[in-house]
ZAMARGU-4260 file (C-alpha; in steps of 0.2 Angstrom, whole numbers, plus 5000, padded with zeros to 4 digits):
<rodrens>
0) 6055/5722/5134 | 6044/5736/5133 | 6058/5749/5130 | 6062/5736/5115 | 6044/5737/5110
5) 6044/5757/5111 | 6061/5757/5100 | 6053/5746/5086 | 6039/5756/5083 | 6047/5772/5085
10) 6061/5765/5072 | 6048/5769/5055 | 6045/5784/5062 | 6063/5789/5065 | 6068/5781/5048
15) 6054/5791/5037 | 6061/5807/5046 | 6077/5806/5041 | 6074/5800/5022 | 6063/5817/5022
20) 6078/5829/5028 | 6088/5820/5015 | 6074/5821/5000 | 6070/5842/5006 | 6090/5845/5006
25) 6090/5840/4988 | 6091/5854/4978 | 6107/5854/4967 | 6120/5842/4961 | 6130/5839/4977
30) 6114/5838/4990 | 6105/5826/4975 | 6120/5815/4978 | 6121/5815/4994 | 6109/5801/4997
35) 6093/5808/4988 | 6092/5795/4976 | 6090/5781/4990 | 6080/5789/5000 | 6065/5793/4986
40) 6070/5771/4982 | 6068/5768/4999 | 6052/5779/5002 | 6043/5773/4987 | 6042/5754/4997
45) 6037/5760/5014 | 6017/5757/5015 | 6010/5769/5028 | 6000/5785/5028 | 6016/5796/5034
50) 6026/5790/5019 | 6011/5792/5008 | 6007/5809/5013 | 6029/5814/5012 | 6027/5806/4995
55) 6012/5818/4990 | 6019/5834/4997 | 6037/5832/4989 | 6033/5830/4972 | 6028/5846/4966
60) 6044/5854/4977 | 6057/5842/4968 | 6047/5846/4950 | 6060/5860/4947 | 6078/5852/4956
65) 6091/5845/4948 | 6088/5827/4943 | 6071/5829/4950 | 6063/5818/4937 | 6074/5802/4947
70) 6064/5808/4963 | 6046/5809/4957 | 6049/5795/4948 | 6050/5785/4964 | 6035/5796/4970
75) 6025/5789/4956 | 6030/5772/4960 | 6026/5772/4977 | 6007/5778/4969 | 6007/5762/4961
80) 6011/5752/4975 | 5999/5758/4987 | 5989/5744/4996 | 5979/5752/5011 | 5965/5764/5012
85) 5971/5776/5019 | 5986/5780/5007 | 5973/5777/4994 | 5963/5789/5003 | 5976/5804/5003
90) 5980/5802/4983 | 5963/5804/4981 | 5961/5820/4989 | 5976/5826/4984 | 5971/5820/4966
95) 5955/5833/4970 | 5965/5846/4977 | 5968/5863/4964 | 5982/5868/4973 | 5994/5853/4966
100) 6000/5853/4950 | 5991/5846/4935 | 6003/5835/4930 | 6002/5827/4950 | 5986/5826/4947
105) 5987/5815/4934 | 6000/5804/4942 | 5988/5800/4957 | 5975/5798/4947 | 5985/5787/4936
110) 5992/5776/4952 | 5973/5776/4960 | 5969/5766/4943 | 5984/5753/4944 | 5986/5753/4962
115) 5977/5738/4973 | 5972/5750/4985 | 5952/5752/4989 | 5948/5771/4993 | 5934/5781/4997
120) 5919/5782/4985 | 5914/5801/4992 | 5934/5806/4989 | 5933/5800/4970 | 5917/5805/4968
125) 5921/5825/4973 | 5914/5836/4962 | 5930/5846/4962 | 5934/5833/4947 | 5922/5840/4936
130) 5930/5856/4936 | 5948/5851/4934 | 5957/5855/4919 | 5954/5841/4904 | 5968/5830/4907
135) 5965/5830/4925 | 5946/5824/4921 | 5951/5812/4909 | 5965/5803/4922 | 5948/5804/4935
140) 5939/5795/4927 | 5951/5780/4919 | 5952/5779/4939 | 5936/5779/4943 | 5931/5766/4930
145) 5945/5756/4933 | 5942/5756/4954 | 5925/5752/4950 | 5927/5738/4942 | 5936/5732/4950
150) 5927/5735/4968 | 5938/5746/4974 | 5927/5759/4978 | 5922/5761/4998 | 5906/5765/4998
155) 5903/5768/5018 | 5897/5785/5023 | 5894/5791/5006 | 5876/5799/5005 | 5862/5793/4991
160) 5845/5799/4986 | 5833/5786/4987 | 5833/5771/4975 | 5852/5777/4971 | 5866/5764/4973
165) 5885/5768/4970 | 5883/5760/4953 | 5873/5772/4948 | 5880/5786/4953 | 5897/5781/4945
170) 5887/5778/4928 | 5880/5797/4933 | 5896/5807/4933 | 5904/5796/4920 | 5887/5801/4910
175) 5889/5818/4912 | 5907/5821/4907 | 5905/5809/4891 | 5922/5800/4900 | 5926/5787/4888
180) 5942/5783/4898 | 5928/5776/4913 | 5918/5768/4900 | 5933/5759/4892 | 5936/5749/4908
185) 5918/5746/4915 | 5908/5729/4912 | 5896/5735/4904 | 5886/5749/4896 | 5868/5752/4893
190) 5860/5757/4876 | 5858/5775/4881 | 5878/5779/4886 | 5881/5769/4868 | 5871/5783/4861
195) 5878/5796/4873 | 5895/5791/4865 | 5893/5788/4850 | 5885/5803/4848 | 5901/5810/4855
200) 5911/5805/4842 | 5902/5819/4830 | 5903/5830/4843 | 5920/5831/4851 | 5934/5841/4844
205) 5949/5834/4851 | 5954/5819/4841 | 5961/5810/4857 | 5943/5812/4864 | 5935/5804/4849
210) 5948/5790/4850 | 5947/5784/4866 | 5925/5784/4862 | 5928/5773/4848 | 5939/5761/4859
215) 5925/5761/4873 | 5912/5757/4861 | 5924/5743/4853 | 5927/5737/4872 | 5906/5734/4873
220) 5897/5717/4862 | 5880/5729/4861 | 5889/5744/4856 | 5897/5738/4841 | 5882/5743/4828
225) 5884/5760/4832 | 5903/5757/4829 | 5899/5752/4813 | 5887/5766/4809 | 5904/5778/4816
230) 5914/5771/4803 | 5910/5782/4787 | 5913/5797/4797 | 5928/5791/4806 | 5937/5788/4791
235) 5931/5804/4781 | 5943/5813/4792 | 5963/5813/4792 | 5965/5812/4811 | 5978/5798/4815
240) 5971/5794/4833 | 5950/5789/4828 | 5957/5781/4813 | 5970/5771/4820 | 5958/5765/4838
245) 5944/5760/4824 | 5958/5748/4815 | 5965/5740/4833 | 5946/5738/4841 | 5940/5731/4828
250) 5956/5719/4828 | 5958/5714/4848 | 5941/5712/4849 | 5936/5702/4834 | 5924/5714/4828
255) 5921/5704/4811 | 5902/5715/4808 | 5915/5731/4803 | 5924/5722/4790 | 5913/5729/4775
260) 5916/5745/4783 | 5934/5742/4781 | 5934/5739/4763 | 5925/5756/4759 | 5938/5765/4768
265) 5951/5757/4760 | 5945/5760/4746 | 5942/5779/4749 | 5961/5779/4755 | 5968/5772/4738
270) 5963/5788/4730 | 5977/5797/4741 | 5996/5793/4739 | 6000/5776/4746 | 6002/5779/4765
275) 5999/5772/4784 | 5984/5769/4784 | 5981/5761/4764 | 5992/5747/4774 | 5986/5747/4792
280) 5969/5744/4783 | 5974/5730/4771 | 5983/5722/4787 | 5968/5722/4799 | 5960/5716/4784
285) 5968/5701/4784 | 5968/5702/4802 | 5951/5698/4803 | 5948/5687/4788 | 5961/5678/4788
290) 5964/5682/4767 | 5978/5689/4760 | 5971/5703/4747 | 5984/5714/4754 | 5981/5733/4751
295) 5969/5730/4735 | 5951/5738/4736 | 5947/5731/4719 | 5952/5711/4727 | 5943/5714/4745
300) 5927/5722/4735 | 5925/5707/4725 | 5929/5693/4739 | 5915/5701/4750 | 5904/5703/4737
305) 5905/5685/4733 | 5908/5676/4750 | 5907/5690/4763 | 5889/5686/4768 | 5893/5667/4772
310) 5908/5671/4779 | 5902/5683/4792 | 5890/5669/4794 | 5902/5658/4798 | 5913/5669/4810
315) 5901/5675/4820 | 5894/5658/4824 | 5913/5653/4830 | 5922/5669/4834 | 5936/5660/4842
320) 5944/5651/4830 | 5941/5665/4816 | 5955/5676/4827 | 5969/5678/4815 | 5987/5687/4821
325) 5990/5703/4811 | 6006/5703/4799 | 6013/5719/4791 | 6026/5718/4776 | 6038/5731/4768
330) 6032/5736/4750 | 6044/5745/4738 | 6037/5762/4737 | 6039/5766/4755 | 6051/5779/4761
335) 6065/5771/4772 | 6074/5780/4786 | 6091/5769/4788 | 6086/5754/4778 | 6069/5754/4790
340) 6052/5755/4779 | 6040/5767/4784 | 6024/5770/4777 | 6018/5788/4783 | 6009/5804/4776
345) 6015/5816/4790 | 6030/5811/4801 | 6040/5819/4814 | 6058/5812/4816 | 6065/5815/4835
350) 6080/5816/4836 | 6089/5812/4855 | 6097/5829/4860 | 6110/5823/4875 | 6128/5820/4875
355) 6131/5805/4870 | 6126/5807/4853 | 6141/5818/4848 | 6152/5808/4858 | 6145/5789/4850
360) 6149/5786/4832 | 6137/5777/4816 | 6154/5773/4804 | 6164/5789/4802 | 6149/5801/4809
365) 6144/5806/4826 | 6127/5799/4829 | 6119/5815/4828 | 6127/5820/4812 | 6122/5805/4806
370) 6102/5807/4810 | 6104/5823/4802 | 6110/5817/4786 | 6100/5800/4784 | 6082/5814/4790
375) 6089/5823/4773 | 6089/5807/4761 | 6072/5801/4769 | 6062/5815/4767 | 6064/5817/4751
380) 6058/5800/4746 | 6041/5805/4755 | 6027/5809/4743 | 6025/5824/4737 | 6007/5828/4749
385) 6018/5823/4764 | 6020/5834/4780 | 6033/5833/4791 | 6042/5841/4807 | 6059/5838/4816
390) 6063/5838/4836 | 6076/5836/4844 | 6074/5830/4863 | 6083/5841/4874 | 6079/5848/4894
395) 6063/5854/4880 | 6059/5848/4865 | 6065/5858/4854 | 6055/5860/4838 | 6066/5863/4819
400) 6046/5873/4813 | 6030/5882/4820 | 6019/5868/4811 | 6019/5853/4801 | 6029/5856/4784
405) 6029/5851/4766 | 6043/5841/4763 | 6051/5852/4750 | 6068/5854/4744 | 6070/5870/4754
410) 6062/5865/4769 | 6072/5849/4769 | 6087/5859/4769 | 6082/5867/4782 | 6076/5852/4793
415) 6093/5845/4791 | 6103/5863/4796 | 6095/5864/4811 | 6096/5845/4817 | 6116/5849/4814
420) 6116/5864/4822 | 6110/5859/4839 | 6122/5858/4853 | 6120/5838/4858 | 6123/5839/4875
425) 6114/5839/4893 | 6097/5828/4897 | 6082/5823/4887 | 6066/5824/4891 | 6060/5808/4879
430) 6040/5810/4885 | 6038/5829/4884 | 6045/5827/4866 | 6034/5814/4860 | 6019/5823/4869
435) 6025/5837/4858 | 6028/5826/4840 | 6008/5821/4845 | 6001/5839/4847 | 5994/5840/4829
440) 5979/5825/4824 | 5987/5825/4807 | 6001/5815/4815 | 6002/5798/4812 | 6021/5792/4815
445) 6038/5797/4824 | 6052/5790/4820 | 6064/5792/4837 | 6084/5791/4835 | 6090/5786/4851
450) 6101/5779/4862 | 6089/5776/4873 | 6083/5783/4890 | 6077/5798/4896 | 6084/5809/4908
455) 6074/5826/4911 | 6054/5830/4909 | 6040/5821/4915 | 6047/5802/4918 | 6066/5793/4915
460) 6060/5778/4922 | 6057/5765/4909 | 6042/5757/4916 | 6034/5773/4919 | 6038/5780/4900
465) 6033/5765/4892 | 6012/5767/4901 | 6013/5785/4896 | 6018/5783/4878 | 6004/5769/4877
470) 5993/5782/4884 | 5997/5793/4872 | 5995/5780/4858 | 5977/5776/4863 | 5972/5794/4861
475) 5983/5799/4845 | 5987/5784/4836 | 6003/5790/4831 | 6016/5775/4827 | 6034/5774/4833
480) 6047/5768/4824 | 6064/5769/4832 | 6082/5769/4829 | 6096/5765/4842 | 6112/5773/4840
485) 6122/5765/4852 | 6136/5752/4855 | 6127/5747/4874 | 6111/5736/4874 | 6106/5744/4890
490) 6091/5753/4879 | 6088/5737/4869 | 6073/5731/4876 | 6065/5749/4881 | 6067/5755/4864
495) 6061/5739/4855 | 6046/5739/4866 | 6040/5758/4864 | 6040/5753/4846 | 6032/5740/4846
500) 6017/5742/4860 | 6015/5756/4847 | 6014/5745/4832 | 6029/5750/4824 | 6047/5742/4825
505) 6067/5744/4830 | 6084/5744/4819 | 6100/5746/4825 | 6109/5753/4811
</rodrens>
C-alpha cells in the first residue's frame, strides 16, 4: 500500500519530466511532430509550481522553433489558468525579471490579469516594473489593477510606512506612472488621479496612451466633467485611437453630459471629406439620444438647441431606460471593397500571405489575384485626401510602402503590383501584421482578406488573437473589416468576431 502511495505521487513527477524531454527536443519539423504539440496541451492543464516554472523557462527557447507559435500558445494558456499562489507567484517574478523577453513579459502579465490566482503583493509591486520598457509597464499595471480589484493581491509580509495600507500604495505606483490601464479596472478614483489623468491626456504623446486615459476617465461617474472638458481637444487632433475611445465611453457608459460636445465635433468633422468618424459620430449620436438626425450638424444643432436642456434633464434622472443600441447604415458615397461599405480617411488593406490563397479560388481568380484586383478598384473610389497602405501577412508583415500613401493613380498601381507579386505561400503571422497596419495614429480602419487563422508570429490561437486585437483596438481605435476567402467555414466565426469586437463587419464574397 505504501509503495502504491509512493508510485502515485512520484507519477506527476515522472509525467511532467517526460513532457519536458519531448517540448526541449522540439526544434524542427520532424522533433515538433513527434509529440510536441500534446505535450505543450497536456502541460498547459497541469496546476503545480514545476509545470508552472517548465512553462516559464520554455517560452522564450521555443520563440524561434518551428511552429513554435503552437507551443507558446499552450504556454500562454496555462498563464490563464493558473489557480494557486505559487504559480501566480513565479509569473510574477518572471514578469519582473529583465532577462525574459518583452513580449513574455507581457504574456505573464497579461495571464496575471485574467488568471484567478492570488499573488504576492511585494512581487507585483517590484520596482523593477517601473523601469521596464513601455509595453511591459502598461501590461503591469492592467494587472495590477485588475488583481486589485479584485482582491488578489496577498498582502502578507509586504512592508508599509506608517498609516500606509496596500490601497494606497497600489494608488501610489499607479499614480506615478500615469497607468490608465490600472485605473480603467479599479473601483474608483479620487479627484486628484482625474486631474493627474486628464492632465495626461495633453501631455502624452503616444495616441494609445491618450486613449486608454480617456476610457479610464469614462470608466469613473466623478470623472466624466473632465471628460467633457477633453473633448475639444480630443477631437482637434486626427488620431484614430483618442477619438474613437471618446465615441465608445461615452456610448457603454451612457455618458449623456458629453452629447453637446458631440455635436460640435461633428460639426467640425463635416468640414473634411465624409469619413469614419462623420458617421461613428452621427451613430453615437443616436446611440445616446435615441434621434435619428443621422450624420447632420445642422439637424443635431437645432434639436439640442431646442430640446437638448430638458432632454438631458430627463435622461439623467432615469439613465436606464434612456440606453439606446447603436445602429450603423451604408450611405452611397462610401468606397466599397467587394460590395462591403467602408467609410474610412486612411486604410490599410491586409492581405493573407500563406498558401492557400493561390491555391483557393474567387470565380476565375486565385484569392490573392483576386484581393489584388478588388484593393485597385477600391482605392480609387477613396477621397482624394485619403491615405492608405498595403500588407501582406507573411512569416513578417510585409509592408507594399515606408508610410502611409496618397491614393493616387500611380501609387495605386503600385499597391496593386506588389500585392501580385508576393509569393503566397508559407505561415502568417495575422497579430504582428495588424500590430503593424496600427503603427501610425492616422489609422483608423484595416480591411483583412483572409482565410482565416494565423500561423506564425506572436499567437495562432483564436482565443488568444482575438484579446490581443481587442487590446489593440482599445489603444488605436483602428476598425476591422474583414473578407473570407475560403470555401471552409472553419474561420467563420473567428473572422466575424475580430470584425465585430472591433466595430466593423464580415462578407464572404
Amino acid at each position: 500500500m505504501i509503495a502504491a502511495l509512493l508510485l502515485s505521487l512520484l507519477a506527476p513527477i515522472q509525467q511532467l519530466d517526460v513532457l519536458e524531454d519531448t517540448l526541449r527536443a522540439a526544434t524542427n519539423k520532424t522533433s515538433y511532430e513527434n509529440g510536441a504539440y500534446n505535450a505543450a496541451r497536456e502541460l498547459a492543464d497541469m496546476r503545480s509550481a514545476e509545470a508552472m516554472e517548465l512553462r516559464i523557462d520554455l517560452f522564450d527557447e521555443k520563440n524561434d522553433t518551428y511552429r513554435g507559435v503552437y507551443l507558446r500558445d499552450w504556454f500562454f494558456s496555462g498563464y490563464l489558468k493558473a489557480s494557486d499562489r505559487a504559480e501566480a507567484d513565479l509569473m510574477a517574478a518572471a514578469a519582473a525579471n529583465k532577462k525574459q523577453s518583452d513580449w513574455h513579459r507581457v504574456k505573464l502579465l497579461h495571464g496575471l490579469e485574467r488568471c484567478k490566482a492570488t499573488a504576492s503583493a511585494e512581487l507585483m509591486l517590484d520596482k523593477a516594473f517601473a523601469k521596464a520598457p513601455m509595453e511591459v509597464r502598461r501590461a503591469w499595471a492592467g494587472a495590477l489593477g485588475a488583481m486589485f480589484a479584485e482582491g488578489r493581491l496577498d498582502a502578507a509580509g509586504l512592508k508599509l510606512k506608517k498609516d500606509a495600507t496596500l490601497e494606497s500604495l497600489v494608488r501610489e505606483r499607479l499614480f506615478d506612472h500615469v497607468a490608465a490601464d490600472g485605473y480603467l479596472l479599479l473601483p474608483s478614483i479620487s479627484d486628484v488621479e482625474v486631474d493627474v489623468i486628464y492632465r495626461g491626456i495633453g501631455k502624452a504623446k503616444d495616441a494609445g496612451d491618450r486613449a486608454m486615459m480617456i476610457r479610464a476617465l469614462g470608466a469613473h461617474a466623478n470623472a466624466w466633467p473632465a471628460l467633457k472638458n477633453a473633448g475639444p481637444q480630443v477631437f482637434s487632433q486626427r488620431d484614430c485611437g483618442p477619438r474613437t475611445a471618446y465615441l465608445e465611453t461615452a456610448v457603454e457608459n451612457h455618458i449623456y453630459s458629453l452629447t453637446s460636445v458631440l455635436i460640435t465635433a461633428l460639426e467640425e468633422e463635416a468640414k473634411h471629406t465624409p469619413n469614419r468618424f462623420t458617421a461613428d459620430i452621427g451613430a453615437a449620436l443616436r446611440a445616446l439620444t435615441g434621434q435619428g438626425f443621422g450624420d447632420s450638424p445642422e439637424l443635431w444643432s437645432k434639436w439640442y438647441t431646442e430640446a437638448g436642456e430638458a432632454w438631458l434633464s430627463e435622461v439623467s434622472a432615469n439613465p436606464e431606460e434612456a440606453a439606446a443600441k447603436l445602429e450603423r447604415r451604408d450611405r452611397d458615397t462610401v468606397a466599397r471593397f467587394f460590395g462591403l461599405a467602408v467609410e474610412t480617411s486612411n486604410v490599410v488593406v491586409v492581405v493573407d500571405g500563406s498558401g492557400s490563397m493561390s491555391m483557393s479560388k474567387l470565380g476565375d481568380l486565385t484569392c490573392a489575384s483576386a484581393a489584388a484586383s478588388e484593393a485597385g478598384v477600391f482605392l480609387e473610389q477613396l477621397p482624394k485626401e485619403s491615405l492608405f497602405q498595403v500588407i501582406v501577412v507573411e512569416e513578417k508583415p510585409v509592408l507594399g510602402f515606408k508610410k502611409l500613401m496618397p491614393a493616387t493613380k500611380s501609387n495605386r498601381a503600385k499597391a496593386v503590383k506588389f500585392l501580385d507579386s508576393r509569393p503566397y505561400k508559407g505561415t502568417s503571422a495575422l497579430l504582428d501584421a495588424l500590430e503593424a497596419a496600427t503603427e501610425d495614429p492616422l489609422v483608423d480602419t484595416i480591411i483583412l482578406v483572409s482565410d482565416g487563422g494565423s500561423s506564425a508570429g506572436k499567437h495562432q490561437y483564436s482565443g488568444h488573437l482575438l484579446d490581443s486585437a481587442a487590446r489593440l483596438h482599445q489603444r488605436t481605435g483602428v476598425r476591422i473589416h474583414s473578407v473570407l476567402v475560403t470555401d471552409s467555414d472553419k474561420h467563420e466565426k473567428f473572422m466575424k468576431t475580430l470584425a465585430e469586437s472591433t466595430g466593423g463587419r464580415m462578407i464572404r464574397p
